[in-house]
C-alpha atoms as one frame of an Amber mdcrd trajectory, in Angstrom:
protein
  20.709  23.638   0.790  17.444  22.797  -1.484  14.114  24.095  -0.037  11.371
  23.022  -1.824   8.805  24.252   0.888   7.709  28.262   1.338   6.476  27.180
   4.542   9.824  26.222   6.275  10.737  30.167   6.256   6.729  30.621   7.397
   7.394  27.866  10.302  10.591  29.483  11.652   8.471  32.361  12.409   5.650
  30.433  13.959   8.599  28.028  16.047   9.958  31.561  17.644   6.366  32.709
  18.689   5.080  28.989  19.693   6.498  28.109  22.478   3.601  29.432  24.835
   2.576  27.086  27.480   0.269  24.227  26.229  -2.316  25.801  28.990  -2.011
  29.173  27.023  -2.810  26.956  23.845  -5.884  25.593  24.911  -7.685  28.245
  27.141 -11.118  28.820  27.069 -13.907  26.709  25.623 -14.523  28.130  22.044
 -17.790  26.917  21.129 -19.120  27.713  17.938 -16.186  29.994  17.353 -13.871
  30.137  14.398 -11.675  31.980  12.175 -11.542  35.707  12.573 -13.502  35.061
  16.001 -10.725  33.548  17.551  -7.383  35.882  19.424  -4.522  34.621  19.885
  -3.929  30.887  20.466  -7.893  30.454  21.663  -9.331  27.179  20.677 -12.596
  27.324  18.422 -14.474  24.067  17.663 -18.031  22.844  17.000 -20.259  21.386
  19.724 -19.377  17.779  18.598 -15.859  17.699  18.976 -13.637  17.663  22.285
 -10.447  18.666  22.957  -8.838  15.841  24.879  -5.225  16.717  25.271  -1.979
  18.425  23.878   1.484  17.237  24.289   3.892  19.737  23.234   7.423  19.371
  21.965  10.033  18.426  24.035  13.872  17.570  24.084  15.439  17.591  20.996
  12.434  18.006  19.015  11.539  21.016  20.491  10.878  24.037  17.901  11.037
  21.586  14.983   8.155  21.373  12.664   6.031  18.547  13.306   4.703  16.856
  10.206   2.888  13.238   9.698   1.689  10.182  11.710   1.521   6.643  11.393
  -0.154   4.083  13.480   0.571   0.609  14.552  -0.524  -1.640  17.448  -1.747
   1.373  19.622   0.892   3.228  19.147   1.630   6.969  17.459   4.719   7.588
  15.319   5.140  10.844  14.574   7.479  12.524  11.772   9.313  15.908  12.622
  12.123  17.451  10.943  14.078  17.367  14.131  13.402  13.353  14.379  10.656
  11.765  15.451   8.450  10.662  18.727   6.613   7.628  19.628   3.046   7.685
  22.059   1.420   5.043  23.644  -2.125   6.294  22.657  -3.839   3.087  24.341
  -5.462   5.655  26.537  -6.116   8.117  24.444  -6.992  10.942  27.197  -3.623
  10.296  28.259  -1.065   9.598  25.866   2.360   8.600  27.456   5.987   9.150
  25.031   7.176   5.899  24.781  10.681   7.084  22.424  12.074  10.502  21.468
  14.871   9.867  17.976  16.825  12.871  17.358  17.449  12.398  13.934  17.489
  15.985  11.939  16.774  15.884   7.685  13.365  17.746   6.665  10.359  16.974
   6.383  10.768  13.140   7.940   7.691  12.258   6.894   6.742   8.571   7.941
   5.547   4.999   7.922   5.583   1.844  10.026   5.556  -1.431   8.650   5.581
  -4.746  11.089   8.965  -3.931  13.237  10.290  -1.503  10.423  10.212   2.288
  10.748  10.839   4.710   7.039  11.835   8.233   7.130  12.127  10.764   4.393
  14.713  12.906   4.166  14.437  15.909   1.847  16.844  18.236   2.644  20.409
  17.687   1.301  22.416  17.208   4.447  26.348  16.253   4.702  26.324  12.519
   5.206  23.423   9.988   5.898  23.904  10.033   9.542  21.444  11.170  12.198
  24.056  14.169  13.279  24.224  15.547   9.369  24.445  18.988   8.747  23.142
  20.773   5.845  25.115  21.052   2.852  24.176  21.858  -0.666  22.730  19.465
  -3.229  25.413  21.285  -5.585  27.891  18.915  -3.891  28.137  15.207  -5.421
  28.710  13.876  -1.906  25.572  15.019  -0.659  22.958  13.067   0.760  19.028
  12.608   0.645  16.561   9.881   0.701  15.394   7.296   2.488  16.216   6.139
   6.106  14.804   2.764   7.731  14.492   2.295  11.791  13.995  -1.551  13.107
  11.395  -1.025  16.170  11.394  -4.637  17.249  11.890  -2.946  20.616   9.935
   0.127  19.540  11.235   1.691  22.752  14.500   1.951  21.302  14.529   2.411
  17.631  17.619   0.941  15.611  19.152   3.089  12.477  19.899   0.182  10.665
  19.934   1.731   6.863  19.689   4.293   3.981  18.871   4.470   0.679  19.655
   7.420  -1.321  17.059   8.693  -3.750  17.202  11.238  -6.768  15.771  14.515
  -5.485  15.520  13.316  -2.209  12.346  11.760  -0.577   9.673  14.459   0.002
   7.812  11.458   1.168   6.938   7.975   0.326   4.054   5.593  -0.056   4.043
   1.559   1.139   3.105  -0.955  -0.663   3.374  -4.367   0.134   4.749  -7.274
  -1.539   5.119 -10.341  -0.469   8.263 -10.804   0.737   9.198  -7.197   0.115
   7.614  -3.837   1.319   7.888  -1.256  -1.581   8.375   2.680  -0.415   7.144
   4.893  -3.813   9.323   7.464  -3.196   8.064  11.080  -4.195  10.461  14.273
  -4.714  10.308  17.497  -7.477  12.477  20.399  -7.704  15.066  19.712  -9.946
  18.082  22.080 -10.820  20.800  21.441 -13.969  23.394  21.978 -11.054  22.090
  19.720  -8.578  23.883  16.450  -9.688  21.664  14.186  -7.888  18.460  15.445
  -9.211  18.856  16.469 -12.537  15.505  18.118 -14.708  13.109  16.876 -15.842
  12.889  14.547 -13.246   9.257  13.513 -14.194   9.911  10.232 -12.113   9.320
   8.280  -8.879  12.025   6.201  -7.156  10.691   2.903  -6.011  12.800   1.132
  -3.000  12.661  -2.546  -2.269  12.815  -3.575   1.155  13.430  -7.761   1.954
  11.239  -8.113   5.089  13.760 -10.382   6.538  17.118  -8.348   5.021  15.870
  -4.770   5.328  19.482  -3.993   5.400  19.610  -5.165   1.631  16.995  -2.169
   0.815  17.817  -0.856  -2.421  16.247   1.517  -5.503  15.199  -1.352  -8.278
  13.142   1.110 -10.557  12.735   4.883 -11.333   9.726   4.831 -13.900   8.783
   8.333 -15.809   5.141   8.639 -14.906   5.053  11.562 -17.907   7.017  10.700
 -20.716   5.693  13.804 -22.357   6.960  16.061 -19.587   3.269  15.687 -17.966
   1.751  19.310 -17.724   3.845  22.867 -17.333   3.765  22.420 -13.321   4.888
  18.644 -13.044   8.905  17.940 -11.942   7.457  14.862 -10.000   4.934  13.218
  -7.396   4.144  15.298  -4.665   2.355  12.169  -2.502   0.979   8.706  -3.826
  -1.661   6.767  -2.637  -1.482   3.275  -2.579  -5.319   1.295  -2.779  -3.537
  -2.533  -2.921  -6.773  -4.230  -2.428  -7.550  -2.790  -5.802  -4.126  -3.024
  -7.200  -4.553   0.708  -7.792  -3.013   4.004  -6.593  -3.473   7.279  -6.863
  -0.956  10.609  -7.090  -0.750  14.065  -6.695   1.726  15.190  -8.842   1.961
  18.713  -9.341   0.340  19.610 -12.126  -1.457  16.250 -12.524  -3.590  13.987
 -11.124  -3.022  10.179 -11.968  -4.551   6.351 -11.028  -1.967   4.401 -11.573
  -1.946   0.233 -11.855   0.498  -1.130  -9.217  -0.481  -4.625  -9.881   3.075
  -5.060 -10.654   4.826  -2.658  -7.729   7.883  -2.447  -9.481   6.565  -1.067
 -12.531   3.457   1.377 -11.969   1.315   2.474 -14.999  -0.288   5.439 -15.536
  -3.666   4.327 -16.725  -5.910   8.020 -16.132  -4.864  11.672 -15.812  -6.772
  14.528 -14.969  -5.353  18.142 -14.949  -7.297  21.512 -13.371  -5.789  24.659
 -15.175  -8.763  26.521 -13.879  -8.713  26.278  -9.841  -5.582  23.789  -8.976
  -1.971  25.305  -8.481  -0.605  21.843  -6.761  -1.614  18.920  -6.632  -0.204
  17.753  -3.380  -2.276  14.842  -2.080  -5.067  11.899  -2.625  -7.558   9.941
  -0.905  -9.516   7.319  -2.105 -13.159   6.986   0.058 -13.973   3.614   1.368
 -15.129   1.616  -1.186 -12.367   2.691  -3.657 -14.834   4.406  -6.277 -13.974
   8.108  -5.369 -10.612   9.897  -4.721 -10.356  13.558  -3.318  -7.362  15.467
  -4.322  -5.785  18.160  -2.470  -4.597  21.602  -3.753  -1.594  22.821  -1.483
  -2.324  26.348  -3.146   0.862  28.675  -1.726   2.893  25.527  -0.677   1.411
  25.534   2.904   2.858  29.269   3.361  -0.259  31.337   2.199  -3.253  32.610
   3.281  -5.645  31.376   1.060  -8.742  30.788   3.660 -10.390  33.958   2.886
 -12.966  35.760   0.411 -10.391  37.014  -2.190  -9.251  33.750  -2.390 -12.616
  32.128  -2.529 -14.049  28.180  -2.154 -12.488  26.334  -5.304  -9.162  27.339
  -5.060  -6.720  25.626  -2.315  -9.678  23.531  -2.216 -10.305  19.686  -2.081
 -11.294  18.696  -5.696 -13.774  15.348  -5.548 -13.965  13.027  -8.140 -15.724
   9.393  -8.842 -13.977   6.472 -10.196 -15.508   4.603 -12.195 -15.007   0.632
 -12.378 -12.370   1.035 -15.279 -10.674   3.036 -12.911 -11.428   6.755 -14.914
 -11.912  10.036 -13.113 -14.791  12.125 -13.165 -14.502  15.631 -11.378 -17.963
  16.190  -9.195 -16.844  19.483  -6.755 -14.642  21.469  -4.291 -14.981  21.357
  -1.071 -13.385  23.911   1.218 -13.621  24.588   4.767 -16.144  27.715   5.179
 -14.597  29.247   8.117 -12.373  32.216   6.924  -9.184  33.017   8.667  -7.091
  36.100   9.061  -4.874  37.076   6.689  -1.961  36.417   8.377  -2.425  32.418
   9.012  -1.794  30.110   6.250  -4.173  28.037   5.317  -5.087  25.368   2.937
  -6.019  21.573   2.195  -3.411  19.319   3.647  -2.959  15.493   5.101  -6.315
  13.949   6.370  -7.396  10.119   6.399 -11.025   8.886   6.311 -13.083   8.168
   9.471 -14.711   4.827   8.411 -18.680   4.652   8.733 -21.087   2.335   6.506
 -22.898   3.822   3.312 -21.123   6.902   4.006 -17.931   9.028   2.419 -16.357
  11.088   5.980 -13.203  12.323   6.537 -11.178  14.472   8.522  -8.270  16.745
   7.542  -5.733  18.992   8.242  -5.795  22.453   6.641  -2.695  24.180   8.041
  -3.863  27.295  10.785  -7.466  26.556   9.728  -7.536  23.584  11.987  -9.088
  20.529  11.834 -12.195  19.681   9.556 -14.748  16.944   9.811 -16.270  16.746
   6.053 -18.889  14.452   4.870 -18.831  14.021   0.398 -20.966  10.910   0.310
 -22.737  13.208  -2.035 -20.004  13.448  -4.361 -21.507  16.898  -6.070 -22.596
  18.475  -1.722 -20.096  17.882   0.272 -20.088  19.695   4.172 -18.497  20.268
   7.270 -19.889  18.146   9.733 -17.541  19.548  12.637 -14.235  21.640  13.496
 -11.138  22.326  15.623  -9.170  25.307  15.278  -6.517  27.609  17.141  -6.572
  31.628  16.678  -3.668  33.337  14.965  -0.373  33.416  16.559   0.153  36.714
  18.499   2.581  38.593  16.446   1.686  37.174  12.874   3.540  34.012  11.683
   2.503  30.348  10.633   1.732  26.897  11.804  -1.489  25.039  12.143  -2.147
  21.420  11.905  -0.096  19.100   9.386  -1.794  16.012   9.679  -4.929  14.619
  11.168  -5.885  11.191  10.921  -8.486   8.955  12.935  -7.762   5.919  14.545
  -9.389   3.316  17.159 -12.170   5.846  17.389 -10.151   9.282  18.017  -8.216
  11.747  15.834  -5.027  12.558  16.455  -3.187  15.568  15.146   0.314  16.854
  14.237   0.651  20.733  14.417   3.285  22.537  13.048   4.064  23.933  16.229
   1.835  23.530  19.399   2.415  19.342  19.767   0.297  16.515  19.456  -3.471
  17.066  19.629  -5.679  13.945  20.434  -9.374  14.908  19.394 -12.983  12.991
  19.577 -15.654  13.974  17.372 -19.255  12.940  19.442 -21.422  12.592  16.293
 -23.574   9.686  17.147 -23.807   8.737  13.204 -20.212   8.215  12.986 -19.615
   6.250  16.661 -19.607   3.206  14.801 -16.529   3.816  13.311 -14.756   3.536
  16.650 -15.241   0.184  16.710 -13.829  -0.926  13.038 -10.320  -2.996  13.634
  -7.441  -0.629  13.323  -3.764  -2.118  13.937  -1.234  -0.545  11.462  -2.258
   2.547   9.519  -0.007   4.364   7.103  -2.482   6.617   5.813  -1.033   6.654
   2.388  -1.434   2.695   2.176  -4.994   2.935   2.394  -6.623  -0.552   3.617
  -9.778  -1.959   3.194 -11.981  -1.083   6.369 -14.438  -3.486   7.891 -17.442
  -1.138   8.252 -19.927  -4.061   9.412
């Protein structure tokens, strides 16, 4: 079986030292304490930020690895590599599980698109059934890619069909299309003897899906973003994202960082590339800020598995790396930003999946950064950006890994995946940004960034 993650060996550990009681994970109030201040499990966060409630695993996703969220009409969706789970998060004090899917293939990362549901599978299993097994991707017969859920009746979610990719689908970006919703598929790690996913591999997989035959889903393209073989770390995309109001999207590929012109979906161009030999290992993810004229990059430095929150480390490496964008669409690195809180040595830690928290005149967002918690960051000066506010849990109690995956804001409140302790929901009480609670929010795939309303 391919594993392209060092963190799924990390996570195991975390999984078989996690299951403490969700009161164990929350005790005490933590005020103004972080990092190396924190014991075991204890909750640190700034004095702007509640805690509101944590949902651990349960059923058949228990001890899997939870991973990303989507959003649509009040509802959660929330990828883990046992499956996924569905909240009602109308209330957000009190979410309520509205599904549970049992549907095993790493890392299931996922998106929502009117009464469709995409998963990515990136772990080469036996069949493309939700009761697989692993199996190698030496074997032709193998399977990875993409799998698509109708949620018409989001109670009980429908398989209804794959689409195999090459490499698999580490994940995948939306982008819609008229009539069809286009998944950019993103996967790496190619091996001569893997049949399926053959080197270079310096490609994306694009998947059209007919809105009204999403059974008909099919690959129509597989463009080479690098025909030059792209620089000495690129095998792929790790995550794209899509700006379609500007016909734009970024991607963290690697080695690379690229804005690409999706004005025809089918057949990206590369139209900038930036590289950082100096401070960026892997270029894993991308956000553009509201207004579509900056995008912050994310270095997974480690591959989610290290702990690179500390002094030796330092603040520009497994770092966020800012950059403006000019009007012709070319990059122009600013600075780093890193969370300033170290951690112990024995938590992995480093930028990860965050989404921005929409506020007029102003650049905010919040993000996941593995066992360093949640940060609130504010780079509306693109060369000073700063933490504005934090939620964290201490080290596990016998070493291991975990942390937050993903943490995204919507209608007002963040919600978080962590690796291992549940479902977080979060509300940051910064008067400056209470605005954003009320800009319209139905369906949010984070990656498919839209076009807020800020007033």
């Amino acid at each position: 079986m391919r594993v392209r993650r060092l963190v799924a060996s990390v996570f195991a550990a975390a999984v078989a030292v996690g299951g403490a009681s969700a009161a164990s994970a929350s005790a005490g109030d933590g005020v103004g304490k972080s990092g190396t201040e924190l014991g075991p499990y204890e909750i640190g966060r700034s004095a702007n930020v509640q805690h509101l409630k944590n949902i651990q695993q349960s059923g058949p996703l228990t001890g899997g690895t939870g991973t990303d969220i989507a959003f649509q009409d009040g509802k959660a969706f929330v990828g883990n590599y046992n499956g996924f789970v569905v909240y009602d998060v109308s209330n957000p004090a009190e979410p309520t599980m509205v599904a549970q899917v049992n549907c095993p293939g790493s890392q299931n990362d996922i998106s929502v698109y009117g009464t469709l549901l995409f998963l990515s599978t990136d772990s080469s299993r036996s069949d493309d059934s939700c009761s697989s097994t692993a199996q190698s991707a030496a074997i032709k017969e193998s399977w990875e890619g993409i799998k698509i859920f109708d949620i018409s009746d989001v109670a009980n979610p429908r398989y209804i069909k794959s689409v195999e990719t090459d490499c698999g689908s580490h994940t995948h970006t939306v982008v819609p299309g008229g009539k069809s919703v286009y998944l950019y598929v993103s996967s790496y790690s190619p091996r001569a003897e893997f049949p399926d996913c053959q080197p270079p591999h310096d490609s994306i997989s694009i998947v059209d899906v007919p809105i009204a035959a999403p059974t008909t889903a099919k690959v129509v393209a597989t463009p080479n973003l690098f025909p030059d073989g792209g620089y000495t770390n690129t095998t792929g995309c790790h995550d794209i994202t899509a700006f379609p109001a500007k016909k734009i999207a970024a991607g963290a590929c690697m080695g690379d960082g690229i804005i690409m012109d999706i004005s025809d979906p089918v057949s990206p161009k590369v139209i900038d590339r930036v590289t950082d030999t100096q401070n960026f290992a892997f270029w894993h993810s991308a956000t553009f800020n509201t207004k579509g004229t900056k995008v912050v990059f994310t270095d997974e430095l480690g591959g989610g598995g290290a702990a690179t929150c500390n002094a030796k480390i330092g603040p520009t490496r497994g770092a966020n790396g800012i950059y403006d964008l000019s009007a012709d669409n070319k990059l122009t690195f600013r600075s780093y930003y890193k969370i300033p809180r170290h951690q112990f040595d024995s938590e992995n830690c480093v930028a990860h999946n965050g989404s921005l928290i929409p506020v007029k005149g102003r650049d905010v967002m919040v993000q996941s950064w593995y066992m360093g918690g949640t940060s609130f960051w504010d780079f509306t000066d693109s060369d000073n950006p700063r933490e504005i506010g934090y939620f964290e849990r201490g080290p596990m109690p016998n070493g291991g890994g975990g942390g937050t995956w993903s943490s995204y804001f919507y209608r007002g409140n963040v919600y978080s995946s962590d690796i291992g302790q549940g479902f977080d929901v979060l509300d940051i009480t910064d008067p400056s940004l209470k605005k954003a609670d009320q800009v319209p929010m139905d369906e949010l795939n984070v990656q498919s960034q839209p076009v807020y309303d800020v007033g």
